[in-house]
C-alpha positions in Angstrom: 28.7 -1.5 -3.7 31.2 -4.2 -2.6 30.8 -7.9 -2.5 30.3 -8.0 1.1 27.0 -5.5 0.2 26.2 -8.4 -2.3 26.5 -11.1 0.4 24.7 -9.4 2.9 21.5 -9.5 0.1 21.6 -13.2 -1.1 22.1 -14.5 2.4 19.0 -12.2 3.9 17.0 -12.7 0.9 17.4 -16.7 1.8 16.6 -15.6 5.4 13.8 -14.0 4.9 12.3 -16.4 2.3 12.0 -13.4 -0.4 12.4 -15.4 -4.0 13.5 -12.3 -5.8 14.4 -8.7 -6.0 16.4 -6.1 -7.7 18.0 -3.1 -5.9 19.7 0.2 -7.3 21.7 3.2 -5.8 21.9 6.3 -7.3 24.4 9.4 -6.6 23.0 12.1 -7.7 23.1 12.5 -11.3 24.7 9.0 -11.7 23.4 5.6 -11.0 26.0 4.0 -8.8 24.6 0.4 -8.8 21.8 -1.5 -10.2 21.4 -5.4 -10.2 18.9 -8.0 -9.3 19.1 -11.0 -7.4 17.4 -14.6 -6.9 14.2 -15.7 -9.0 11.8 -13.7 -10.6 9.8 -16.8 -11.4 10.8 -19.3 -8.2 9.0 -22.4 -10.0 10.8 -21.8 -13.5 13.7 -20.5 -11.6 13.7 -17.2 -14.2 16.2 -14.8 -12.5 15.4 -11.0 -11.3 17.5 -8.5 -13.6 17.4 -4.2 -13.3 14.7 -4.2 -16.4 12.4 -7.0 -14.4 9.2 -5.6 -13.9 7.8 -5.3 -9.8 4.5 -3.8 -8.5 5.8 -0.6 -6.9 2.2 -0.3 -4.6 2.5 2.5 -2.4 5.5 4.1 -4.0 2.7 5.0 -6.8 2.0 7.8 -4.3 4.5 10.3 -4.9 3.9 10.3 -8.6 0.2 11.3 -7.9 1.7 13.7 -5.8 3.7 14.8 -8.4 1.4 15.1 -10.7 -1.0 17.1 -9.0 2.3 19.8 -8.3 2.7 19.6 -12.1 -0.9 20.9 -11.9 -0.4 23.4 -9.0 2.3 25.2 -11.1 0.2 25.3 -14.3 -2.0 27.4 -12.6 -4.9 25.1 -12.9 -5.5 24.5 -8.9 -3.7 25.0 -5.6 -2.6 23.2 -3.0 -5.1 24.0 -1.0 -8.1 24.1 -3.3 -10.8 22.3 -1.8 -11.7 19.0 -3.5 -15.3 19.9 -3.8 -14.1 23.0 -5.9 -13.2 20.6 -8.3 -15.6 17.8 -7.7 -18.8 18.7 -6.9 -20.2 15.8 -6.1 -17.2 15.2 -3.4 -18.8 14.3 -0.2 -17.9 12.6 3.1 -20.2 11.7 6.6 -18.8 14.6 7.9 -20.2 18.3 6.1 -17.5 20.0 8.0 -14.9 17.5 5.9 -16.9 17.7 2.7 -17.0 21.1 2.4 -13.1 22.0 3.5 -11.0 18.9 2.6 -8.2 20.2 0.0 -6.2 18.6 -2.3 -3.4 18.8 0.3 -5.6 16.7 3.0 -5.9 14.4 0.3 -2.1 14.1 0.3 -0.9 14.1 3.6 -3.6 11.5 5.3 -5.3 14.0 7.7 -8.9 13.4 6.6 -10.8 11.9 9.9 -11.1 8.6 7.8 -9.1 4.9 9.0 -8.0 3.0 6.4 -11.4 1.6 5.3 -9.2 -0.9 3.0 -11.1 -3.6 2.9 -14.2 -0.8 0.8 -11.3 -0.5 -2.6 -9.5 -3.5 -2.3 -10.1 -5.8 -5.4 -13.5 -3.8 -5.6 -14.8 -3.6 -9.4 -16.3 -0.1 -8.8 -14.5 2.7 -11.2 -12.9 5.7 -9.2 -15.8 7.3 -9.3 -18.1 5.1 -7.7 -15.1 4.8 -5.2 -15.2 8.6 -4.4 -18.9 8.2 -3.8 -18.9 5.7 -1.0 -17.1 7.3 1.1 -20.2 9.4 2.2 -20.9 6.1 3.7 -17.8 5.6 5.5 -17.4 6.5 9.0 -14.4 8.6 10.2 -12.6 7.5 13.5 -10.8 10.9 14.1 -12.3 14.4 13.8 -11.0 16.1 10.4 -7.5 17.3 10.4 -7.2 16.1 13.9 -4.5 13.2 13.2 -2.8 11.2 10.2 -4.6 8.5 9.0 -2.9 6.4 6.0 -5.4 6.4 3.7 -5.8 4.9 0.1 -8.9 5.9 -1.0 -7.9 9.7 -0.3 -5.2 9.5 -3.1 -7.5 7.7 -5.8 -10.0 10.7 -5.2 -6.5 12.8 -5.8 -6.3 10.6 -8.8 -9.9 11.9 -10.0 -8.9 15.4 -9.5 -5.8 15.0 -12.1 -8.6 13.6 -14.2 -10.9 16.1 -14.2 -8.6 18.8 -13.9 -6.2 17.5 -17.0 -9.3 16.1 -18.7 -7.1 13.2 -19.0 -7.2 10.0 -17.4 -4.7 9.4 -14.7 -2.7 6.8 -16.3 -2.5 9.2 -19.5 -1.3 12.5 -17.8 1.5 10.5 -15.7 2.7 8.5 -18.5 2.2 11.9 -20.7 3.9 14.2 -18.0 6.4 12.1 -15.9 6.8 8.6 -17.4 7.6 9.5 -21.0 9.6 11.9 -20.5 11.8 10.8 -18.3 12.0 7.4 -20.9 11.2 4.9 -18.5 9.9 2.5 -21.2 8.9 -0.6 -18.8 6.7 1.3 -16.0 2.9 0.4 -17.0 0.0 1.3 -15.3 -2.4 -2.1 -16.0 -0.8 -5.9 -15.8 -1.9 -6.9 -19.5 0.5 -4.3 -20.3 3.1 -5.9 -18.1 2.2 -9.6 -19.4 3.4 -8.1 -23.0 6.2 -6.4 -22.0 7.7 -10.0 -20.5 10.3 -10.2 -17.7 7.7 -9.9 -14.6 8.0 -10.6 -11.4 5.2 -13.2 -9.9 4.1 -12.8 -7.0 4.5 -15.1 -3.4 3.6 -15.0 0.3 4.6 -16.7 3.5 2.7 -19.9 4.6 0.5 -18.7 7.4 3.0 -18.9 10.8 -0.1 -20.1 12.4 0.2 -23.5 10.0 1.8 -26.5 11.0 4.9 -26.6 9.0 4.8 -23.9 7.6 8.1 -22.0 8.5 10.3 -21.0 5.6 7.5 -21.8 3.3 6.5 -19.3 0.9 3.7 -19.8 -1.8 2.8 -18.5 -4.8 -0.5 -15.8 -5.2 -2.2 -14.1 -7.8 -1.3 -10.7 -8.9 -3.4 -8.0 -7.7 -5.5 -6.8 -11.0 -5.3 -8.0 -14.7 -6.8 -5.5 -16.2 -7.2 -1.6 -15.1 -8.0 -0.9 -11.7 -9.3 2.2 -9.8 -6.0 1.8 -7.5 -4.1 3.2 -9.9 -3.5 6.7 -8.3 -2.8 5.1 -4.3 -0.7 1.9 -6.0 -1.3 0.7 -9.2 2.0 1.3 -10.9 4.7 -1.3 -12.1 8.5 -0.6 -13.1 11.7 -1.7 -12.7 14.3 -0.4 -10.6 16.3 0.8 -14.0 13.3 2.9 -14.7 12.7 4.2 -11.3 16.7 5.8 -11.1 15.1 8.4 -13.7 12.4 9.1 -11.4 14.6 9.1 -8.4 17.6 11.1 -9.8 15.0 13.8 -10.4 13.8 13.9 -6.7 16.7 14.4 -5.7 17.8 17.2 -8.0 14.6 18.8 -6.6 15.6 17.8 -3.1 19.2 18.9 -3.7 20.3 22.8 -3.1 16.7 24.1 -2.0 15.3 22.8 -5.0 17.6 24.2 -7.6 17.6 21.5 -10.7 21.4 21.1 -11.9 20.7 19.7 -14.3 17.7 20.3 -15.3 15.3 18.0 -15.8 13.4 16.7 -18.7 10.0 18.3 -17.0 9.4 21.5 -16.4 10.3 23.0 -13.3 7.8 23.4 -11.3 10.1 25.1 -8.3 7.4 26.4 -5.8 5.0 23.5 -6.8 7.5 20.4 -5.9 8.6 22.0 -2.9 5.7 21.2 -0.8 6.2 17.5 -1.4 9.1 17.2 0.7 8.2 19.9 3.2 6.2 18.1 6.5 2.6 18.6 6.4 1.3 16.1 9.4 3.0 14.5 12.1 2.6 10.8 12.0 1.3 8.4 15.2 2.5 10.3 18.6 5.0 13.3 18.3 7.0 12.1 21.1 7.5 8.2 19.2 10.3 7.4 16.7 9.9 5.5 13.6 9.9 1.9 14.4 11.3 2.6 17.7 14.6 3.3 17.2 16.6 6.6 18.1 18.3 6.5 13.9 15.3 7.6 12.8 14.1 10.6 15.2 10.4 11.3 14.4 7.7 10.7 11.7 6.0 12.7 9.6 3.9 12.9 6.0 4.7 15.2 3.1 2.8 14.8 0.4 3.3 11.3 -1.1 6.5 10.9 1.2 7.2 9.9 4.4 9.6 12.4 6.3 12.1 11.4 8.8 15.8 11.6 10.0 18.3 9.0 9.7 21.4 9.1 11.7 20.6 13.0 11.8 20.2 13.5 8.1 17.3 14.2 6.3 15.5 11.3 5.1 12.4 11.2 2.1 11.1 7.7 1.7 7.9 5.4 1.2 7.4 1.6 1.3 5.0 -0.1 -0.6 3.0 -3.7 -0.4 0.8 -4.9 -2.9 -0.4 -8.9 -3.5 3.3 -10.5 -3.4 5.6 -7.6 -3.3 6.9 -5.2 -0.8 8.5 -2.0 -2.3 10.9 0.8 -1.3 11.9 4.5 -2.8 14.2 7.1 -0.7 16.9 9.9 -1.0 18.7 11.7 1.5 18.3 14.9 -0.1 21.6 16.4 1.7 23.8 13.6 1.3 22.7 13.3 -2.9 22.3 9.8 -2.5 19.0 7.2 -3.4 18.3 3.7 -3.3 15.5 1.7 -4.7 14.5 -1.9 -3.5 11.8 -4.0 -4.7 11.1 -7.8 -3.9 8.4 -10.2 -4.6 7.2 -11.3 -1.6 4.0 -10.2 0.0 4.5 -6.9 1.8 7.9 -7.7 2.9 9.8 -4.9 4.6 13.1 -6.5 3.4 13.5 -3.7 0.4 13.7 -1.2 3.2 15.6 -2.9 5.8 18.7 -3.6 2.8 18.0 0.2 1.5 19.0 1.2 5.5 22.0 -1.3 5.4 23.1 0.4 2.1 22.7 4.0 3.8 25.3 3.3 6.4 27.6 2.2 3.6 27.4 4.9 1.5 27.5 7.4 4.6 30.9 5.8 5.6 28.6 5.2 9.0 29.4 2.1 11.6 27.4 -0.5 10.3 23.9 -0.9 12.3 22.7 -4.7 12.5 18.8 -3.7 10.8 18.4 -7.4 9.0 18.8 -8.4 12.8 16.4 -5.8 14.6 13.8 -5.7 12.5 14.0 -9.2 11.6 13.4 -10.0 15.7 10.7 -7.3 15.3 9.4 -9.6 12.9 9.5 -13.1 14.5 8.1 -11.5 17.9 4.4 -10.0 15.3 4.4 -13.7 14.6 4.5 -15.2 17.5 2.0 -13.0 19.3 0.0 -13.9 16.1 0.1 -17.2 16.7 0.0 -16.7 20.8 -3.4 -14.6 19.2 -4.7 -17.4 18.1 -4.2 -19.8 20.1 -6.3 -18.3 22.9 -8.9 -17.4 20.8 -9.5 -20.5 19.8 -9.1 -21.6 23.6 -11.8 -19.3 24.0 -14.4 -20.5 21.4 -16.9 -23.0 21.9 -18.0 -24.8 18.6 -20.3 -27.0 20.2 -22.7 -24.1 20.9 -24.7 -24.9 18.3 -25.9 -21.6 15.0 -29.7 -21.3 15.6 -30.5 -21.4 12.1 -30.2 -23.8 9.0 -27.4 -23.5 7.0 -29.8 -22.5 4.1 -31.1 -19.5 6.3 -28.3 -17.6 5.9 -27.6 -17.7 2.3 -28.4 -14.6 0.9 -27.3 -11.2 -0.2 -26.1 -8.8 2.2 -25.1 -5.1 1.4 -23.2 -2.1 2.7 -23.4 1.4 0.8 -20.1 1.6 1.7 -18.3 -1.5 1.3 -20.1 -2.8 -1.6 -22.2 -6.3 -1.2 -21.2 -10.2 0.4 -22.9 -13.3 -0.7 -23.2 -16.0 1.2 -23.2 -19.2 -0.8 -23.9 -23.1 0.2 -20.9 -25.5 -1.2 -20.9 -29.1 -0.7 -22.9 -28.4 2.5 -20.9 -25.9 4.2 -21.0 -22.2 3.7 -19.0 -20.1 1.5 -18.7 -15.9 1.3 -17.9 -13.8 -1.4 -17.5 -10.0 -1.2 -15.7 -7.8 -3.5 -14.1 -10.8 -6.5 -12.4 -13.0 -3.4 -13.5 -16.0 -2.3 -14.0 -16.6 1.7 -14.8 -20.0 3.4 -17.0 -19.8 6.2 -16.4 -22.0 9.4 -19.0 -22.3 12.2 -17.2 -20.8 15.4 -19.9 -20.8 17.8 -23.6 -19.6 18.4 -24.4 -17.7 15.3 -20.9 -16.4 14.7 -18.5 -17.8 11.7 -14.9 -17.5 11.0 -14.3 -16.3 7.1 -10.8 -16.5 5.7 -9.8 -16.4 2.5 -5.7 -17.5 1.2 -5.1 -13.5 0.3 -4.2 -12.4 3.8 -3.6 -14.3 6.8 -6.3 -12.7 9.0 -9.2 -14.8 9.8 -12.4 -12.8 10.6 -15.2 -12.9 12.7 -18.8 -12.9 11.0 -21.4 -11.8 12.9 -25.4 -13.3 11.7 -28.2 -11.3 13.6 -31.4 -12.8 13.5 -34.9 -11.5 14.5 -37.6 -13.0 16.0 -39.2 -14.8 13.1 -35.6 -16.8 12.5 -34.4 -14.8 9.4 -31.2 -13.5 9.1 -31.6 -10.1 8.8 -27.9 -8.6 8.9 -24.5 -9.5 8.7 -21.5 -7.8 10.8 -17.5 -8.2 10.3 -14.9 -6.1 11.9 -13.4 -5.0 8.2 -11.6 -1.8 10.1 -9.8 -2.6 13.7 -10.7 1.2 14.6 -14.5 1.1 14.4 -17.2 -1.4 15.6 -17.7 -3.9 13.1 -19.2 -3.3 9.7 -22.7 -3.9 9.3 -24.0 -5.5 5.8 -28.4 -5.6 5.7 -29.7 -7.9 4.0 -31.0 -7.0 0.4 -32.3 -10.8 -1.3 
């Protein structure tokens, strides 16, 4: 790419407040351009290079997906083996779901379930215990009826490597994909990372809703620091040096209806890989186009990749956000071309907005403004965030008084689902904690509260219902916008 390319990064990296990130091409055998930009470290001003090391989140996906063809073409399972086949102890609110969900529903987010994110994330339970719960979450869409984006789905895919493999997860991809491809700096667990050195740390905006808080970005904790059941849905780390080995080979499978020239390091798996790039579900409404605009035609889910046209050509891609960093992977399989993107700021959509910019370069296309459509895209979700708020709290009415003691609604409060909250007293005011974050509690009115905690900027409701005897007998918080609020009974 040019210096004008170049230019068009620093400046919208400066617009968009993103500290660092690293961005390669590939063509495809040959990687065409890899470099990094800005700070890996902002405070120690420590610059991004190819080999620094990003959360890649969602883009874990595909190498489950992967993985589980690699699997498919051994002959040990098949796409459409159920998951109870495999896991017997698989199970779900729905018997219709338990019985019939495959490893290909797992895949392609058609399993009746929302996205339930708030039961995995930063939860201590291993996968297993993961996979268990979800007999206690409830769907919001009959099974198979729609897509769903769903995490926990692909960390019960990561349990069916495991007990298919009889490896751990992390083993068979580093076994079967990661070493032999030699991507040396992609690691599965952040005290791996922490040795490795050159890191990215991660940052996110200053609520918009703050006073002064435009432009201003802060720093945040990574998202695990040891293992984590994630894995399999988004635990993986690499650079974007490592991840043009993983991309060149997606593309030779992509390229020529799958014939690999050259081949690759891996085994061909021909009839196995296929399916990942083939449309399984159509995503939101069939008659809407990705974000709205005509470029993209309409959406739909592979397995591990989103599907899509751009500017009429065939488009395989998946974004990524993880605590601090927003992540993007794609190919267009009949062009030959790739680009990876990867920043460190908290779920920003920049990565995939520059890979768009780089498309219509490499396509010889007319330019399309995207830093300037989806950047109005974004400033219009903030202000009706802040618009949001601003008549809720116009709404409240804090002088109507909680009916209890502070002290009466300390406890412990538990859902089988979501895992358990405690409500704590701190320097007399109330404090939550539920699943290793810390939430402060503020009175809102009656016997509702407001919990926030500095990890996302979405403020919560908290329900307290009390019986006749003045105990606090349940507590209930909206944790998933598609269903009625979440209901945690008191246990102590």
């Amino acid at each position: 790419m040019n210096a004008e390319f170049e230019n068009l990064i620093t400046a919208a990296m400066q617009d968009w407040h993103v500290p660092g990130l690293a961005i390669a091409i590939v063509d495809r055998d040959t990687v065409r351009y890899c470099q990094g930009f800005g700070w890996r470290d902002h405070e120690q001003q420590l610059p991004v290079t190819p080999d620094t090391i990003f959360w890649i989140a969602s883009c874990s996906k595909a190498f489950t997906a992967f993985a589980l063809g690699l699997l498919v073409d051994d002959g040990k399972l098949d796409w459409d083996t159920p998951v109870r086949a495999v896991l017997p102890d698989f199970a779900m609110q729905d018997p219709i779901a338990s019985e019939r969900l495959t490893v290909r529903d797992l895949l392609c987010h058609r399993s009746g379930l929302p996205r339930h994110d708030k039961a995995w994330y930063k939860v201590s339970a291993s996968r297993h215990e993961l996979m268990r719960r979800l007999a206690h979450l409830a769907p919001s869409k009959d099974f198979r009826a729609a897509y769903q984006y769903q995490n926990i789905m692909y960390i019960v895919a990561g349990r069916v490597i495991e007990q298919v493999s009889g490896m751990s997860w992390e083993s068979f991809v580093q076994q079967r994909i990661v070493a032999p491809l030699g991507m040396s700096r992609t690691f599965f667990a952040h005290d791996e990372v922490t040795k490795a050195g050159n890191f990215a740390e991660p940052y996110q905006p200053v609520p918009a809703r703050q006073a002064g808080a435009a432009g201003q970005i802060r720093r945040m904790g990574h998202y695990a620091q040891g293992d984590s059941a994630l894995g399999p849905a988004g635990g993986i780390q690499s650079t974007v040096n490592d991840l043009t080995h993983w991309l060149r080979m997606n593309l030779r499978f992509g390229i020529d209806e799958l014939r690999l020239q050259p081949p690759t390091p891996i085994n061909n798996p021909k009839s196995a890989i296929a399916q990942l790039f083939k449309p399984q579900v159509v995503v939101g409404d069939e008659t809407a186009l990705i974000y709205g605009y005509e470029e993209f035609g309409h959406s739909l889910y592979g397995l591990g990749w989103r599907l899509n046209t751009y500017r009429g050509r065939w488009l395989v891609q998946h974004n990524g956000a993880i605590d601090g960093f927003g992540s993007h992977v794609s190919f267009l399989p009949e062009a030959g071309v790739g680009v990876i993107a990867l920043g460190n700021l908290d779920a920003t959509s920049l990565p995939a907005t520059l890979a768009y910019c780089a498309y219509d370069r490499l396509l010889g296309l007319s330019p399309i403004d995207w830093l300037g459509r989806f950047r109005q895209k974004i400033d219009k979700g903030q202000a009706e965030a802040v618009a949001a708020r601003t008549m809720a709290l116009a709404q409240r009415d804090p002088n109507a008084p909680h009916s209890q003691p502070l002290t009466h609604y300390v406890g412990h409060y538990s859902h089988l689902g979501y895992g358990e909250i405690h409500i704590l007293l701190r320097d007399g005011a109330l404090a939550m904690q539920f699943n290793g974050l810390d939430f402060s509690v503020t009175h809102w009115q009656g016997d509702m509260f407001e919990v926030e905690t500095p990890t996302f900027d979405d403020p919560k409701l908290m329900t307290c219902h009390i019986n006749a005897d003045g105990r606090v007998t349940s507590l209930a918080i909206q944790w998933e916008p598609t269903l009625a609020a979440i209901v945690f009974e008191r246990v102590g």
